[in-house]
Residue, then its C-alpha position, 0 to 999 in steps of 0.5 A: x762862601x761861608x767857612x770856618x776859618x781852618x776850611x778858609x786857609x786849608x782851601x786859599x788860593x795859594x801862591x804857586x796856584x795862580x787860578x782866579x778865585x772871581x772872574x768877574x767880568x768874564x762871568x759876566x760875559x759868558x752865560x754857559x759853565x762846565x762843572x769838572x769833578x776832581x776824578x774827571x780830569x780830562x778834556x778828551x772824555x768831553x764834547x768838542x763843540x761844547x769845549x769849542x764855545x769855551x765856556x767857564x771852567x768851574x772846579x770845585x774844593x770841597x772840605x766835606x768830602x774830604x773828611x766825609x770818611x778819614x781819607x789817606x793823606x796820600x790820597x788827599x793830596x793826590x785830588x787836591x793837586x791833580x785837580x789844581x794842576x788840570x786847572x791850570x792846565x786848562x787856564x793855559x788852554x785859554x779856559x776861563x776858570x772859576x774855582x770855589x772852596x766850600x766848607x759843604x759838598x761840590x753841589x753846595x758851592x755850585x748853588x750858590x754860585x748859580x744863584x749868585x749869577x742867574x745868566x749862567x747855565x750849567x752843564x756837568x757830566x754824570x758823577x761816578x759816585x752815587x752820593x755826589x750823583x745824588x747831589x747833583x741831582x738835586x742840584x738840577x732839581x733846583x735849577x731844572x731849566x739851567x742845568x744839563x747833565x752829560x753821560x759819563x764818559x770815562x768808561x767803555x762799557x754801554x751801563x745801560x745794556x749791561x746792567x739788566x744782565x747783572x745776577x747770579x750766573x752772569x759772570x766777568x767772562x762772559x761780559x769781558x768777551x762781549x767788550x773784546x767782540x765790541x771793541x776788537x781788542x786782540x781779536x782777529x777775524x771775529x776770534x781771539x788771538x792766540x786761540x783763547x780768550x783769557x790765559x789766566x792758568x799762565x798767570x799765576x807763577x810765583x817770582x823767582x828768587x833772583x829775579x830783578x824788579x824794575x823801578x818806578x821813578x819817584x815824582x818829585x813833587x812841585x811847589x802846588x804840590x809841596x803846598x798841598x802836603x803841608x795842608x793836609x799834614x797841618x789841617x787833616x793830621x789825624x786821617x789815615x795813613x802816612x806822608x813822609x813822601x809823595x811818588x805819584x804823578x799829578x799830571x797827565x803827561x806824567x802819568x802818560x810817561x809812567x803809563x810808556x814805561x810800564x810797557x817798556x819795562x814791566x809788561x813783559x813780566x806782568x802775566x807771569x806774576x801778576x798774582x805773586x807778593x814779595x815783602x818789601x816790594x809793593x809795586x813788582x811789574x804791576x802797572x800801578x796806573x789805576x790811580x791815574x785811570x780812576x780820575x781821568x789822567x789815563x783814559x781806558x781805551x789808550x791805556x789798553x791800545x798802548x798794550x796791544x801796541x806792545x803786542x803787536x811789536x812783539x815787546x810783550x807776550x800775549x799771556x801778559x797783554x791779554x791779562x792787562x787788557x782784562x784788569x781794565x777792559x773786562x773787571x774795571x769796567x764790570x765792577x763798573x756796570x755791577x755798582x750802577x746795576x745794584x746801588x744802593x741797595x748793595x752798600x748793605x750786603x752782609x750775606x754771612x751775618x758777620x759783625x765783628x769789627x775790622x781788627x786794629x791790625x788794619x790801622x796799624x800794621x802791627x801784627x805778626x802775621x808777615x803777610x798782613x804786616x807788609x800788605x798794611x804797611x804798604x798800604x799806610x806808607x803809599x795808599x797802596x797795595x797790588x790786587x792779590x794783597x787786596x784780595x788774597x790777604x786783607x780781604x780773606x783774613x777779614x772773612x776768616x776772622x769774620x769782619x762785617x764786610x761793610x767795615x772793611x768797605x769803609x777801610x779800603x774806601x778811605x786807604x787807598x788812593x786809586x778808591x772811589x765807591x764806584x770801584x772799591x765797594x763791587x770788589x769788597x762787597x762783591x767780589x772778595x767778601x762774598x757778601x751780596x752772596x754770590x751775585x758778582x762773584x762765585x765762590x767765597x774768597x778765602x784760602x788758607x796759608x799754602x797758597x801765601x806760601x806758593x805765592x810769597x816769600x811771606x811765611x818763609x820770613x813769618x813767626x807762624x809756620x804754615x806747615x802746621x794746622x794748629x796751635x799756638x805757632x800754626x799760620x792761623x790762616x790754617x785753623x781759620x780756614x777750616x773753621x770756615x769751611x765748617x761754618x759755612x759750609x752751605x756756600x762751599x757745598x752748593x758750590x762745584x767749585x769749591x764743595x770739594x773742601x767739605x768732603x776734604x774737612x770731613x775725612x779730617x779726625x773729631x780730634x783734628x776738628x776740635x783742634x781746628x775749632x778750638x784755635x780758631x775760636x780762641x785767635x778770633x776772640x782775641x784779636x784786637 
């Protein structure tokens, strides 16, 4: 392979990851490999009589895509050393493994590779992510007859029945009761237990003040590990976010581990306040396991049965299994279905025109704003924050201050460890900015400052007081929301849902409207 020389040492092979760069007459025997991308890291979501011929395992490092955009540390090193482990995993499986460094793409190194051994024939399974998909791609153009594509088997969900049903009007509920009806997940007798579909109205409560917060065991982590830490922290010091610790699994048992105490201790009370913040708690009774879903660690379907089994033993209650069930069987796998229906025109949507930049806050977490400082500050120390700090702050302050959406795609693609484009860009572009305009999601996400107060203890800690509307010392999600209410009011009012609002800012005074107005215009214009 032709590399720089920093590309040669960031991607060696080092001491404490025993796994043959060459295998040269191993190569020489087979004539059949299977490429496994670095977020499909499990046998199980592959054919057993294609894994019963043992063929090559080829894994790939590739240095492009890690700088391709600033990606988190953590999220670095959470590829690189899950992939190296699952290698290895696999070497003990008796796989012959071969792993290339390329300073170029995956479908770069697998080029030279079949062109370097004309016998092998290769087999891959479909990248999640378009631009990797479109190299591959070529890559079969190159070698039409040596190369077979595999469908991706790491989701539920048939993309190819769902995907002509993906427009305005078809919504997440109606697809999520398809897939309970498929799989009979909570379902009896062809109806759903307890009598409803969802029980989304039993989970919103905000946390009890006293309430104890389990935790999640810190991994410590190994020596390829430590290894990869000190690759990024030398190599790829000036991408995003921090390292001063890594927590996360890198292997399957691991992550199963983690996956068995989530049910244990956590589940119980994930329902009730799986819409709740609290500052200095980033994890609460979430599952924290999408992170090890969206590489292929966890499987979907054992992860929804381990919580129906919860259930069924009576170690959780229905509000909170069902709301679990939901995040993966209902939104993960129709943000799924949503990315292949509406790639890649999609990447472009930008429905309420807005250009300004993501401000420097999200870079930095320095702001007085409570809420936005613990949501980034998580997110800069783990690569991480739940999905109503995604949604309900970083999302709906971009929109307030009017972020183009396609810059806060960019920042929430590279700072978050669970981000792959296929998950991240259906719930930016469509889903909390509302800028595919209302395909995927019905009414713009944007809120002021009550409902941070209701949900948190953010703005009872924060500088602003939320019980002003404007001025110098209101919670600027006030005046910002209102502003938006009247700017966009086309959204709000063809919207039942939400037309409410207008009616609401227009019995305010053109006195109180000018002050709304006048703060608003005067925050966004100063922010950094």
């Amino acid at each position: 392979m032709i590399m720089i020389e920093n590309a040669r040492e960031f991607l060696s092979r080092i001491e404490n990851y025993p796994i043959a760069s060459r295998l040269e007459k191993q190569i020489e025997k087979s004539n059949h490999a299977l490429f496994i991308l670095h977020d499909q890291l499990n046998l199980d979501a592959f054919p057993k009589e294609l894994l019963d011929r043992k063929p090559i395992l080829i894994f790939v490092e590739s240095l492009a895509y890690a700088i391709a955009i600033p990606h988190h540390k953590q999220k670095l090193v959470y590829m690189l050393s899950a992939q190296r482990h699952f290698a290895i995993s696999c070497h003990q499986k008796d796989f012959p493994i071969v792993n290339l460094f390329t300073e170029g793409f995956f479908a770069d190194a697998l080029e030279e590779f079949l062109t370097r051994y004309p016998h092998i024939e290769l087999t891959y399974m479909q990248p999640s992510e378009w631009n990797t998909r479109s190299q591959m791609s070529h890559l079969a153009n190159i070698f039409a007859k040596r190369i077979k594509a595999l469908p991706n088997q790491f989701f539920i969900a048939d993309v190819e029945k769902f995907k002509p049903k993906i427009k305005k009007g078809y919504r997440l509920e109606t697809f999520y009761r398809e897939l309970r009806k498929q799989t009979g997940y909570l379902m009896q007798e062809g109806k759903p237990i307890g009598g409803n579909w969802n029980y989304d109205k039993e989970n919103r409560k905000a946390l009890p003040k006293q309430i104890i917060i389990p935790e999640i065991p810190e991994i410590k982590p190994d020596p390829i590990t430590q290894e990869v830490i000190a690759l990024v922290q030398k190599y790829l010091p000036n991408t995003f976010g921090k390292l001063d610790k890594f927590i996360y699994a890198v292997t399957r048992d691991r992550a199963l581990e983690l996956a068995q105490l989530f049910v244990e201790t956590r589940l119980s009370r994930f329902g009730a306040y799986e819409d709740a913040i609290k500052v200095g708690e980033p994890f609460l009774f979430h599952s924290v396991l999408s992170i090890y879903l969206n590489n292929g660690l966890l499987l979907p379907r054992e992860i929804c049965e381990m919580a129906i089994a919860a259930y069924e033993k009576k170690l959780a209650p229905l509000n909170s299994v069902e709301g679990f069930i939901r995040q993966i069987l209902g939104w993960r796998e129709y943000i799924r279905v949503y990315y292949e229906a509406k790639m890649p025109d999609v990447r472009e949507s930008n429905y309420f025109g807005f250009d300004n930049n993501l401000p420097q806050l999200y870079w930095d977490a320095n702001t007085d704003l409570l809420c936005l400082k613990d949501a980034i500050a998580q997110v800069l120390n783990y690569g991480y924050s739940h999905h109503i700090q995604r949604l309900m702050v970083l999302s709906n302050f971009s929109n307030l201050v009017n972020v183009d959406p396609r810059h806060l795609n960019h920042w929430f693609w590279l700072a978050y460890v669970d981000a792959y484009e296929w998950v991240e860009l259906p719930n930016v572009l469509g889903m909390s900015t509302f800028a595919d305009g209302g395909i995927l999601a019905s009414k713009p996400y944007v809120s002021a400052g009550n409902y941070i107060n209701k949900m948190s203890n953010c703005c009872s800690q924060c500088k602003y007081n939320v019980k002003e509307k404007t001025g110098e010392t209101a919670c600027p999600f006030n005046y910002l929301y209102w502003h938006f209410v009247d700017k966009h009011r086309e959204s709000f009012t063809d919207n039942g849902r939400v037309s409410l609002m207008v009616n609401a800012y227009e019995k305010k005074t053109e006195n109180e409207k000018q002050e709304i107005h006048l703060s608003a215009t005067k925050f966004i214009n100063e922010i950094k």
